[in-house]
C-alpha positions in Angstrom: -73.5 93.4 122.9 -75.9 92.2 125.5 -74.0 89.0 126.2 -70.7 91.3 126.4 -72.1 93.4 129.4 -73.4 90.5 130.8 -70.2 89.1 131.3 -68.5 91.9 132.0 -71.2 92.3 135.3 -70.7 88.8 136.2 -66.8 89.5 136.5 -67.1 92.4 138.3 -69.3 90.6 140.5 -67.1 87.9 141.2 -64.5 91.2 141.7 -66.3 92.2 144.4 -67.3 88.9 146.2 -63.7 88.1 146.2 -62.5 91.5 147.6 -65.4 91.4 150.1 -63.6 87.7 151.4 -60.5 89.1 151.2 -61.2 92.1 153.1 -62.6 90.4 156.0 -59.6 88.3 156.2 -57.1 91.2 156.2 -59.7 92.5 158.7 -59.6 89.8 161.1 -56.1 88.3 160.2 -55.6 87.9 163.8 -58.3 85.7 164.1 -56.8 83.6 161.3 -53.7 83.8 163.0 -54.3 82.1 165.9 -56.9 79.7 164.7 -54.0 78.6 162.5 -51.1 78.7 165.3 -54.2 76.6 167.8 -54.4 74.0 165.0 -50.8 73.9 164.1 -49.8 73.5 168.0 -52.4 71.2 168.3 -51.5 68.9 166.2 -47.8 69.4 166.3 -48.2 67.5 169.8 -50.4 65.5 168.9 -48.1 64.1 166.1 -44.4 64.6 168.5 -46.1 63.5 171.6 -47.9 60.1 169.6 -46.3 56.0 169.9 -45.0 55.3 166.2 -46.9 52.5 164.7 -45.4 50.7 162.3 -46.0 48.0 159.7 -45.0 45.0 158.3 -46.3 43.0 155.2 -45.7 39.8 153.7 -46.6 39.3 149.4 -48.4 36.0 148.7 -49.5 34.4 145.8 -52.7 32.6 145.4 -53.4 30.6 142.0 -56.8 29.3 140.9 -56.5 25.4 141.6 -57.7 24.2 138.1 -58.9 20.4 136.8 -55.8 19.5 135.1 -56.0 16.0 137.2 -58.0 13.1 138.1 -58.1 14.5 142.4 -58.9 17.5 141.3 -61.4 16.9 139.6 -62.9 14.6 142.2 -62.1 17.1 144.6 -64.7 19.3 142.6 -62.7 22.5 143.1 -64.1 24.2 140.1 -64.9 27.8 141.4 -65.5 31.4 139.2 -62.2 33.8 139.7 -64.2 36.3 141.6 -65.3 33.6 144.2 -62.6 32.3 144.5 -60.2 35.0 145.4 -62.6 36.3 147.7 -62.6 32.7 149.3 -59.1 33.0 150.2 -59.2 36.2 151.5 -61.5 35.5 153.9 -59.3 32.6 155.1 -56.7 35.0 155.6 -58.6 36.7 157.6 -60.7 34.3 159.4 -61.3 34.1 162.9 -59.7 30.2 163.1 -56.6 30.9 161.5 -56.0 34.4 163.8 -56.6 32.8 167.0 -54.1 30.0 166.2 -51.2 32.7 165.7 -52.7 34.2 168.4 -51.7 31.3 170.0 -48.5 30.4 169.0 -47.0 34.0 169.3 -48.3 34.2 172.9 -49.8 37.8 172.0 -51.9 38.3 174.7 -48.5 39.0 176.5 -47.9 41.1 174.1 -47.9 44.9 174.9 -50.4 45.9 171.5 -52.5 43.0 172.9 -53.4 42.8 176.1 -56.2 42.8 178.1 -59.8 41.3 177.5 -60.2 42.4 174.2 -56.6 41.5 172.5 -57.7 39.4 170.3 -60.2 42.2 168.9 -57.4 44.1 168.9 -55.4 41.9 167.2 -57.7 41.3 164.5 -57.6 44.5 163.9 -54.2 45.4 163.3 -54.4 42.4 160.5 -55.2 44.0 156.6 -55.5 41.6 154.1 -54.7 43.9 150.8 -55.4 42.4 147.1 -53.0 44.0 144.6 -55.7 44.8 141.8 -55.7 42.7 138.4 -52.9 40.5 139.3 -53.2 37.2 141.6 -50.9 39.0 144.7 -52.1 40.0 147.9 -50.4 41.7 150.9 -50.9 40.3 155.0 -50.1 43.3 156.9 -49.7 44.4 160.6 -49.7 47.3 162.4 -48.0 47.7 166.0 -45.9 49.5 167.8 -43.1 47.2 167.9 -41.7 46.9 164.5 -40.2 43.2 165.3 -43.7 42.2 166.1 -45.3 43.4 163.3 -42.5 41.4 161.1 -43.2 38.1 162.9 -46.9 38.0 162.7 -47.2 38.8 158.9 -45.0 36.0 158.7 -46.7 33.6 160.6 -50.1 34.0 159.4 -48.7 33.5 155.5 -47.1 30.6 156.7 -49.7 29.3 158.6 -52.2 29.8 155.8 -49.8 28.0 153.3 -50.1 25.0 155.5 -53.5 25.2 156.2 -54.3 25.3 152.0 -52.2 22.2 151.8 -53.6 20.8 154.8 -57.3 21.5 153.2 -56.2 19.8 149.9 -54.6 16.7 150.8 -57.5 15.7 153.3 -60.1 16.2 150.7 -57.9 13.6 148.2 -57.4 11.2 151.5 -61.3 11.5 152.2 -62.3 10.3 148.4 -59.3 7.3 148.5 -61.1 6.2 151.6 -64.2 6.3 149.9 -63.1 4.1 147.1 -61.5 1.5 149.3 -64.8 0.5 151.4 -66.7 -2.8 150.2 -69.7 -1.3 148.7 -68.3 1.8 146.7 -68.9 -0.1 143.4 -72.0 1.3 144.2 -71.1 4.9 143.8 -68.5 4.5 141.4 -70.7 5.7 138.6 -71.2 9.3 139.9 -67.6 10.0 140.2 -66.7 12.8 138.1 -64.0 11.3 136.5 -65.8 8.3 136.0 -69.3 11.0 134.5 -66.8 12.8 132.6 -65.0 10.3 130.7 -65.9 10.9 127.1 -65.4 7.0 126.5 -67.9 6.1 129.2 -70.1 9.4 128.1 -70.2 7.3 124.3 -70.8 3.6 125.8 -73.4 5.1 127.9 -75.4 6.1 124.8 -74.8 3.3 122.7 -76.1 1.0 125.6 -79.5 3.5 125.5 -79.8 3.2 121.6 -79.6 -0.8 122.0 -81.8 -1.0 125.5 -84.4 1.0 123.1 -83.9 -1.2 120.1 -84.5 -4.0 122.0 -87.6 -2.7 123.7 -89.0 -2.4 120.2 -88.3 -6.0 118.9 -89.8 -7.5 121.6 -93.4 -6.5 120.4 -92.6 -8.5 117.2 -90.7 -11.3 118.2 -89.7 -13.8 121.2 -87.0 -14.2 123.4 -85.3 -16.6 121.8 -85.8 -15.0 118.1 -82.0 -15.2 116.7 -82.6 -11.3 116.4 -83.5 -10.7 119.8 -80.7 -13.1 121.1 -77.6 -11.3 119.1 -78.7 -8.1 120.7 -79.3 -9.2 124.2 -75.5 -10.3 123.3 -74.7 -6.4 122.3 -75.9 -5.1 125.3 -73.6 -7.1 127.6 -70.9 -6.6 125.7 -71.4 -3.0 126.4 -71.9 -3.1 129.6 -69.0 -4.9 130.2 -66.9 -1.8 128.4 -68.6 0.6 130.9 -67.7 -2.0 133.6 -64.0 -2.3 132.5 -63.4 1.4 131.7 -65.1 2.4 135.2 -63.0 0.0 137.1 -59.3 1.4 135.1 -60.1 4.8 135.8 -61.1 3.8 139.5 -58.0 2.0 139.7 -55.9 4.9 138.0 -57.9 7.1 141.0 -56.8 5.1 144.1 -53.0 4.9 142.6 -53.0 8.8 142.3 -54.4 9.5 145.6 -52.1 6.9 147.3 -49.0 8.2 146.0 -49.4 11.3 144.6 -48.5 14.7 146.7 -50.1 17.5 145.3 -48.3 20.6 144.9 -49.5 24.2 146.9 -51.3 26.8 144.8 -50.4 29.2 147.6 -46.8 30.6 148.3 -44.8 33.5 149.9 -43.2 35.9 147.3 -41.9 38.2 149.8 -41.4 37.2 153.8 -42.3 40.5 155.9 -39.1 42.5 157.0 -38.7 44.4 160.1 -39.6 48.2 159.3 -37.6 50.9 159.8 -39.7 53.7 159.0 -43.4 54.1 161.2 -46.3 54.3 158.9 -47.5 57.0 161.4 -47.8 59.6 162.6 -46.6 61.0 159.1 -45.2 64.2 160.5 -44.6 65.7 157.4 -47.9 65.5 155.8 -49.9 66.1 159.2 -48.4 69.4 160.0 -49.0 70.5 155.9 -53.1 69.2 156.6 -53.0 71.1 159.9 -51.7 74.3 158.5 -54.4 73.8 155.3 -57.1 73.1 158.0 -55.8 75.7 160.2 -56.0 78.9 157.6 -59.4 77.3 156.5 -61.0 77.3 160.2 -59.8 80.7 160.4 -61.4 82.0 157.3 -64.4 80.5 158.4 -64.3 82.1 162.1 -63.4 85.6 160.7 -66.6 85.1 158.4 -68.5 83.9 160.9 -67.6 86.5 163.5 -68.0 89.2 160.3 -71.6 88.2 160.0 -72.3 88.8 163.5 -70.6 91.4 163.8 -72.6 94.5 164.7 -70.3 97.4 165.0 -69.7 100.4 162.2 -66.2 100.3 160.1 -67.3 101.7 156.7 -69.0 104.3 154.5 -71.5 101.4 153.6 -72.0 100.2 157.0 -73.1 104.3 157.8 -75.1 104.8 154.8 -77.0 101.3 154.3 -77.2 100.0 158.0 -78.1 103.2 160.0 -79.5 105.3 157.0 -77.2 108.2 157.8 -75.0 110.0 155.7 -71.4 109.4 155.6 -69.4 112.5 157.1 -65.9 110.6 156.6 -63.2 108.2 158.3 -60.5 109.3 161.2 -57.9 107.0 161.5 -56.6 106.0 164.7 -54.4 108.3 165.9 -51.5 108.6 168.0 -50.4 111.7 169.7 -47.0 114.1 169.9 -46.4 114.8 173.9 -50.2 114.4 174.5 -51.6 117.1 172.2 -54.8 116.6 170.6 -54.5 118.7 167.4 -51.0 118.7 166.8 -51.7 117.1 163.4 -53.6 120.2 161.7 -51.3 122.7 163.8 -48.1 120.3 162.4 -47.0 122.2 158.9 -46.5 118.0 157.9 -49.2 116.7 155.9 -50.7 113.9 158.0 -53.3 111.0 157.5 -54.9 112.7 160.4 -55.0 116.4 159.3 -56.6 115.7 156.0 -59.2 113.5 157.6 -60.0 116.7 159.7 -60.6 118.9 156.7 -62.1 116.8 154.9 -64.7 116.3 157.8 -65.1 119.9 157.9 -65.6 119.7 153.7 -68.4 117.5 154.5 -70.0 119.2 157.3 -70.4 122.2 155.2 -71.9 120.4 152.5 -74.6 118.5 155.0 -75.6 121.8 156.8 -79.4 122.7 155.9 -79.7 126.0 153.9 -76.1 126.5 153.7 -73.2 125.9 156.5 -74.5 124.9 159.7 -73.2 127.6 162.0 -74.1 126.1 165.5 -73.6 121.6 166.0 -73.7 119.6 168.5 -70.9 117.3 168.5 -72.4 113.5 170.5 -71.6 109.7 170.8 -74.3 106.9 172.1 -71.5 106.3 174.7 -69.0 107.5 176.4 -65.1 106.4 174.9 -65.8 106.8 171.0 -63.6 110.1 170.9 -66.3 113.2 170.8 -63.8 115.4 172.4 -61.0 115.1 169.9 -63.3 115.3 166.5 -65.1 118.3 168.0 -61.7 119.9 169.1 -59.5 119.3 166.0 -63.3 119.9 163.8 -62.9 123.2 165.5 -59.4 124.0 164.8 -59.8 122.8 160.6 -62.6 125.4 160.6 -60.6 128.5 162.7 -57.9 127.6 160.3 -60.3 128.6 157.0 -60.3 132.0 159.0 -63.6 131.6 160.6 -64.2 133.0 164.3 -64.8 129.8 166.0 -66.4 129.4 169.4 -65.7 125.8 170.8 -68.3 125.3 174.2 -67.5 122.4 177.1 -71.2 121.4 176.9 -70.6 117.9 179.2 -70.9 119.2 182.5 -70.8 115.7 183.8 -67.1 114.9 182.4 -65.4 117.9 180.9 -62.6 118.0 178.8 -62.2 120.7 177.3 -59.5 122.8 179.5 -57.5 119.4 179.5 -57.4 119.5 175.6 -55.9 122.9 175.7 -54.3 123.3 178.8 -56.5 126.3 180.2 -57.8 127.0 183.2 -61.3 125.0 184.6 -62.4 128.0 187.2 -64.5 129.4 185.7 -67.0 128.4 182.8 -70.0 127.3 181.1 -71.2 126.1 184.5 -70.5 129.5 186.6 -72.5 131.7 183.9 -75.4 129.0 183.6 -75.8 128.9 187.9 -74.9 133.0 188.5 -75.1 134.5 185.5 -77.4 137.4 184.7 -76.6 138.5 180.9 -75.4 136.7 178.2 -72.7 139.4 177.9 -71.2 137.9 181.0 -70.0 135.1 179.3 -67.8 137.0 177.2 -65.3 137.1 180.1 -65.4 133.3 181.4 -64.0 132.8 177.2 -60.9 131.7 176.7 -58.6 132.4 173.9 -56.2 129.6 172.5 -52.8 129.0 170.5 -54.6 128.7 167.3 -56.0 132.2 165.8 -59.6 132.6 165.9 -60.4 130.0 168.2 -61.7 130.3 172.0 -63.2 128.5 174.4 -64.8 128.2 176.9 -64.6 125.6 179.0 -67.0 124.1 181.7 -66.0 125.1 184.7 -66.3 124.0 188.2 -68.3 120.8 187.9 -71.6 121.3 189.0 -74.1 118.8 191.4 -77.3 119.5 188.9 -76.0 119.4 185.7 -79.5 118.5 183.7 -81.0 121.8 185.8 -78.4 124.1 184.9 -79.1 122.9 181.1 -82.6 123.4 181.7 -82.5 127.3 182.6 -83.0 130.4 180.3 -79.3 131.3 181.0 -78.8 128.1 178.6 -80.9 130.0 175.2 -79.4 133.4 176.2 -75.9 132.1 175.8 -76.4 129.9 172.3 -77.8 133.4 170.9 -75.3 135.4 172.2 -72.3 133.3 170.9 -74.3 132.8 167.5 -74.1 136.4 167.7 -70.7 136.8 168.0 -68.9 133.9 166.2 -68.8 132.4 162.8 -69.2 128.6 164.1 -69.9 127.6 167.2 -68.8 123.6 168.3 -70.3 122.5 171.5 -69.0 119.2 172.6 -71.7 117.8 174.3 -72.3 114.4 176.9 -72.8 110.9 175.2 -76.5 109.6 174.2 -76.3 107.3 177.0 -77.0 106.9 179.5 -78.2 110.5 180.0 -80.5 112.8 178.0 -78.2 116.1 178.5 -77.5 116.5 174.9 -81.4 116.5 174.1 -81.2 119.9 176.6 -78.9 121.1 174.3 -80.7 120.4 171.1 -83.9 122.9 171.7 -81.3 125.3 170.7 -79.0 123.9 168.3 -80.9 121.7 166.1 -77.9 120.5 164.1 -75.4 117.7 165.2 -72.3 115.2 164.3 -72.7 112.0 165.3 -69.4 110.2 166.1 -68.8 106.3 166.5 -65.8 104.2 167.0 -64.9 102.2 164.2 -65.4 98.3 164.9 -66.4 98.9 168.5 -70.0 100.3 168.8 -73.1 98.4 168.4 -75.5 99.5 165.5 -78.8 98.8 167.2 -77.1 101.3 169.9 -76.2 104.1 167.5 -79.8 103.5 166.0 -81.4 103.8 169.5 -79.0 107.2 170.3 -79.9 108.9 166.4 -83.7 108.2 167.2 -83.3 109.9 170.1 -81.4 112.8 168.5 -84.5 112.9 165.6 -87.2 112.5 168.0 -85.8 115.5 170.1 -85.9 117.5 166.9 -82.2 117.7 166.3 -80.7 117.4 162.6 -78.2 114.6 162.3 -75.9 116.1 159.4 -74.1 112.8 159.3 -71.8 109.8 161.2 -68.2 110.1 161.4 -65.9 107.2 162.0 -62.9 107.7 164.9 -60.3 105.4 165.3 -60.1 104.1 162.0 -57.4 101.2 161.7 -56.3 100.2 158.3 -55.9 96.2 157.4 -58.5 95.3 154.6 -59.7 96.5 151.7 -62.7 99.0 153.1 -63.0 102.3 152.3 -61.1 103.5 155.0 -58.1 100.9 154.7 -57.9 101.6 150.7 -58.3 105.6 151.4 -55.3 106.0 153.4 -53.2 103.5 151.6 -53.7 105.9 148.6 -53.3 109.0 150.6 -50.0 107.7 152.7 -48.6 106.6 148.9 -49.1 110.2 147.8 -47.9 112.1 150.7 -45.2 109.4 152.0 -43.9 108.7 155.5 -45.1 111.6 157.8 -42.8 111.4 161.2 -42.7 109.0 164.5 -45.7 108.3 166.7 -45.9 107.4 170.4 -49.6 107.7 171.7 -53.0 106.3 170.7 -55.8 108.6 171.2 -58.9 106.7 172.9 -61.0 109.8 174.3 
């Protein structure tokens, strides 16, 4: 039982790893997409832009020389296998043997060859390939010209088959001379033929057994002992044999090597032919490697660039990276004619709507000793789109029926009365510089389209905007409209670079954090919630803007779902960035 959950947690581990890959992939498929096409291009003119090379080869065939005759053995070419071949291949490839074709092809004319170092180039563009287990081998060249590369694998195999026979016949003229000078008697007895005659080998020992016989008689008796006389007789006679036998097979020698022309053990199987095909580039298979290598770079860049990557996309990166709870996901959103809460006014279910009350689900939920009746609605920056959560949070909650109060609390950058097309005379500002009773600010309300909803915008934009939020005016007007309204959403001025929202919080100790998904920096949200806690304000949780689907996060895989169950929900033309 234990082993079956075991395995069962190792698959769903492995699950998860490989959705986590995946994910950034879908993710950052662009990146992939262009490290591929960079790769692909690259080497696409590298490979149509490159000289063909081509190459020619010529089969020879190399056998062992063995001791089936009387100059080959006197020659004393006797050599392992392994040696050998290896011997030969060497000469192939020797430095003696290149020049000379070097030479006699006049290739450092040759356009593959010229300059100072030709003949390094030349050497090589020369391969000398055994075929394993058999006694073949290939002489192959590489160059651009194919008619070139024919003509020099032929003329090294030729010249080497001429330079083998070359090599044998003066080693066989070398010994004859030997054998014809005056004194070679004396070195007749270490030829090898004349060592390995078994004849010689047998006459040789028989002259020992009598040399030691007679050794041993000649303690016992004289010289001229009958005895002593008829062996001293022996031993000439078989010295004489040895004599004799030495001399025919000398004699048989110096007839071979005189008139005897040895046959090549090397010889050309197949003559090179002029290629018609280059051996590269090899289009085919380079542009298959660079797509492989391409996609794999890619992967490895969009991983890369994942682990760096500091900015918030999913519930996990909320809950585990800033230690916040997880208020929800708005996709990215694009507009009808401009209008910011045309999805939730829209009777069309939309992606967008249902983010909204869902939000709205989840801001009741987070609110401290039931719903939180009066929130702040902030960014660390400006750009992440605090102006459209807070207006469409506030028209999902005037929609349950609620009174709802929505405040222009940036005084710095209002946008409010642009939201909702409604007039920017008067406002938050005018009752927070002249105002003398919180009843006052009753008439600088607006109402809106949606029932239940006002607002009340900010005004004319004032010079001192961290003064104004710094008067009594400021409490007076957060108690009267908690007074007179179920909810109350003020849309207040980014975390940075300006502390206005901290003005705001000595009053309304409850806010919504918002942050662009994939384009705000977590040690900057940090810094901005800190701020937020240390100024005594209750962060009831993060919400994501902007949301763009792609992998397999929560956000991607919740809208997938949702846009399965609700189907295709009507043309858009605008993407909202405020």
């Amino acid at each position: 039982m234990k082993a079956a959950l075991s395995t069962t947690a190792s698959d769903d581990s492995e699950g998860i790893e490989i959705a986590y890959y995946l994910d950034i992939i879908l993710k950052r498929r662009w990146i992939v997409a262009v490290a591929t096409l960079a790769v692909v291009l690259f080497t696409a003119l590298f490979t149509f832009t490159m000289r063909p090379v081509y190459e020619a080869h010529t089969m020879l065939e190399i056998e062992k020389e063995r001791g089936g005759g009387i100059a080959q053995s006197q020659a004393m070419i006797e050599n392992s296998d392994a040696d050998y071949y290896e011997t030969q291949y060497k000469l192939l490839h020797s430095e003696s043997l290149l020049r000379k074709v070097f030479g006699e092809l006049d290739l450092s004319h040759a356009a593959d060859f010229q300059g100072p170092r030709g003949f390094e180039k030349f050497q090589k563009a020369v391969a000398i390939t055994p075929i394993l287990h058999s006694r073949l081998v290939y002489v192959r060249i590489e160059s651009h010209s194919p008619q070139l590369a024919a003509r020099i694998s032929n003329q090294i195999s030729s010249d080497f088959v001429e330079q083998n026979l070359g090599n044998q016949l003066f080693i066989s003229k070398e010994v004859l001379r030997a054998l014809q000078m005056k004194d070679g008697r004396a070195s007749y007895d270490s030829l090898p033929a004349v060592v390995n005659s078994p004849l010689i080998q047998n006459l040789k020992s028989e002259y020992v057994k009598l040399r030691s016989q007679y050794a041993d008689m000649s303690a016992r008796y004289t010289p001229r002992h009958p005895a002593m006389i008829a062996l001293r007789s022996n031993i000439a006679a078989v010295q004489g044999q040895i004599a004799v036998e030495t001399d025919r097979i000398v004699q048989s020698l110096k007839t071979e090597l005189s008139g005897q022309l040895k046959g090549n053990n090397v010889r050309v199987i197949d003559p090179a032919d002029i290629p018609v095909k280059p051996v590269r580039p090899r289009k085919v298979l380079n542009m298959s490697l660079s797509l492989i290598a391409g996609l794999l770079l890619g992967i490895l860049l969009a991983v890369a660039i994942e682990s760096i990557d500091q900015s918030v996309r999913t519930q996990d990166d909320i809950e585990s990276k800033l230690g916040q709870p997880f208020l929800g996901v708005i996709p990215q959103t694009a507009l009808k004619d401009g209008r910011v809460v045309e999805a939730l006014l829209s009777k069309e279910l939309s992606l967008t709507s249902e983010a909204f009350r869902n939000l709205r689900t989840m801001v009741d939920f987070a609110g401290i000793d039931g719903k939180a009746k009066t929130l702040l609605v902030t960014s660390s920056v400006q750009g992440e789109g605090k102006t459209f959560v807070a207006a469409n949070l506030a028209v999902a909650l005037a929609q349950l029926g609620e009174s709802v109060l929505l405040i222009d609390g940036d005084l710095r950058r209002p946008q409010i009365h642009r939201t909702f097309a409604i007039s920017s005379e008067r406002g938050l500002a005018t009752f927070l510089s002249t105002g003398k009773d919180a009843r006052e600010a009753e008439s600088l309300v607006q109402p809106s389209e949606i029932p239940g909803l006002k607002l009340l915008p900010c005004g004319p934009r004032p010079p001192n905007p961290s003064e104004l939020l710094n008067t009594p005016r400021l409490q007076a007007l957060v108690v009267w409209a908690r007074s007179n309204f179920d909810r109350v959403i003020i849309d207040c001025t980014p975390m940075f670079p300006i502390n206005d929202t901290l003005l705001w919080g000595r009053h309304v100790n409850s806010a919504v954090f918002i942050c662009r998904y994939g384009k705000t920096r977590i040690p900057l949200i940090i810094d901005a919630c800190k701020k937020l806690t240390t100024g005594g304000i209750h962060i009831l949780g993060v919400a994501v803007n902007s949301a763009t689907t792609g992998g397999l996060s929560y956000s991607s895989g919740y809208y997938y779902y949702y846009r399965q169950y609700y189907h295709h929900y009507g043309p858009e033309t605008e993407v909202v960035s405020s």
